[in-house]
Each structure stands twice: as C-alpha cells, then as structure tokens.
N, C-alpha and C positions, 0 to 999 in steps of 0.2 A: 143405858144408852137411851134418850132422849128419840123414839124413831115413826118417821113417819109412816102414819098409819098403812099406805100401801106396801111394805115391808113384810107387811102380814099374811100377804098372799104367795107369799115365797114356801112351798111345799117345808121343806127340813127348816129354813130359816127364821120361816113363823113361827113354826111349834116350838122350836127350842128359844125364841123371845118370849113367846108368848108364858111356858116353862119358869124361865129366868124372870119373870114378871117385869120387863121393860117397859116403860109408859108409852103408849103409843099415841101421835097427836091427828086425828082428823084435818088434815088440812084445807078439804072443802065445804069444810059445816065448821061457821064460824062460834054457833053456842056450843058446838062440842068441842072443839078444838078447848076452848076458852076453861071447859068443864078436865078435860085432857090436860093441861097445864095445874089447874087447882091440884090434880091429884098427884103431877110430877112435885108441886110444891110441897106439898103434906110430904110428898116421900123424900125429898132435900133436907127438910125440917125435920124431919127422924135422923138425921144424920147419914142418910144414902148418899153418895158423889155421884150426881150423872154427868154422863158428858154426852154433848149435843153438835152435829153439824148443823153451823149457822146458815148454809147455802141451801138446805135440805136437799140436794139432790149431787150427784155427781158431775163434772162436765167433762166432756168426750176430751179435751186436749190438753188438761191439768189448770187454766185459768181457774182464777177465784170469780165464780161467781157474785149477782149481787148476794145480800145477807136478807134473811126473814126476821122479824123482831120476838119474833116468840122466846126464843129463847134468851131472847135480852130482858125481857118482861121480866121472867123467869130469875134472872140473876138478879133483878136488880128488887123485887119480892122478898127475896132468902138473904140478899145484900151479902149474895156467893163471892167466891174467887173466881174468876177466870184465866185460866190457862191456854194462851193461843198457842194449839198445837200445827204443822205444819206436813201434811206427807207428800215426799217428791218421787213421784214415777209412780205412783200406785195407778194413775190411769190407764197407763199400760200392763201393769200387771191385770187390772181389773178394769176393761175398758165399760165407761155406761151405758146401758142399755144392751147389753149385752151377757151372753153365758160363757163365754170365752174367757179361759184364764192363760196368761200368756208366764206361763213359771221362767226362772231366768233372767228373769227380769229387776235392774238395780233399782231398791227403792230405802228413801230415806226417811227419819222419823225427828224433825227437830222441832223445839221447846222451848218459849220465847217464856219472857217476863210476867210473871201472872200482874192480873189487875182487878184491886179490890172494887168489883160494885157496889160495895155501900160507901164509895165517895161521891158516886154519882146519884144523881135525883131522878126522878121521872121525866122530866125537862130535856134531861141530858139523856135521854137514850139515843137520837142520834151521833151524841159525842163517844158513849160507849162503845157504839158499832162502829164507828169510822176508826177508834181508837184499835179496836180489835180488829177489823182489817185491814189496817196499818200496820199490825206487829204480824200477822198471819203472811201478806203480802211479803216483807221483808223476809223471813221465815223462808218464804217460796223462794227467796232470792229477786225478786220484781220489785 
C-alpha cells in the first residue's frame, strides 16, 4: 500500500507498515515526497503491485474526494494497470478522523474495468485521473 506518511504515527499500525515495508509518501516536503515515490517505483519495477488511494485521505460521508497526482505519476512511470476499486459504507464502519469502529455495519467491495497507463502520456495525466474517477464514481453508484 502506497501510504501516507502520517499513517505512521499510528501506534500498532505504523509498526506493522512499517514491518511490511509499505512506501510511505511525505506529503509536505515536496523533495521527499518526490524521493518517496522513486522508491514506490523501484519497488513496482521489481514486480511489487501497490495499491494506492488517489484522494489520500478518507472523507467523513463516503463522497469521493478531489484526487492527488502522485499516484498517477506513479502509474504512468511503471505504465501500471489501474484498477478502480470502489468501497461502499466503509465510512461508517470506519468513520475519519476518528477511533470509533462501528461493526454491523453493511459494507461493499466493487471492481471496475482496469485501465492500462501506458496509453496515456504525461500530457494526459489529467485525462487518466478524470478517467479513474469516472469509473471509481460510477463504482460508488454517483
């Protein structure tokens, strides 16, 4: 998993990323970030599959947030597959910003059309992201 770096300060869920050796991207130091990403690539390019949230963060009422491009850089770099995955009700089960787990709770897991980035150029990284959530949105049902 592709995670931002404040993830890391999660007692149990730091250590066992950190363990699993997940790449973590700095999000407010842009030469790190940028340095964070070369090394998600090295690890794609060995044949790792990461998978990333494009919104980097959760939102409180299950809307799709806007998207960050890192992770598009990213794809379009390795000239990855993209797989827009889609989860519906996990905000309630896992509300953000928040410790509160609300079990009980129906949630669904659905898997849209992958879309090869290396048809896209550099040029097209906004057509990639709009394309991705476009099938993500659809996915939510929106």
């Amino acid at each position: 998993m592709l995670a931002k770096s404040e993830l890391y300060r999660i007692p149990v869920l730091g250590l066992t990323m950190r363990l699993a050796e997940f790449p973590a991207i700095n999000r407010h130091k842009r030469n790190q970030a940028l340095a964070d990403l070369a090394r998600a690539r090295q690890m794609m390019e060995s044949g790792i599959v990461l998978w990333a949230a494009p919104e980097g963060t959760r939102s409180r009422t299950g809307e799709l947030l806007p998207f960050k491009k890192g992770c598009f850089h990213l794809a379009l770099d390795t000239e990855a597959v993209i797989v827009p995955v889609a989860i519906r009700g996990i905000h309630k089960v896992l509300p953000a910003r928040s410790w509160r787990f609300n079990l009980g709770q129906q949630v669904s897991v659905h898997i849209g059309e992958p879309i090869d980035a290396a048809t896209y150029t550099r040029e097209d990284l906004p057509e990639l992201m709009a394309e991705t959530r476009q099938r993500i949105a659809a996915l939510l049902g929106g």
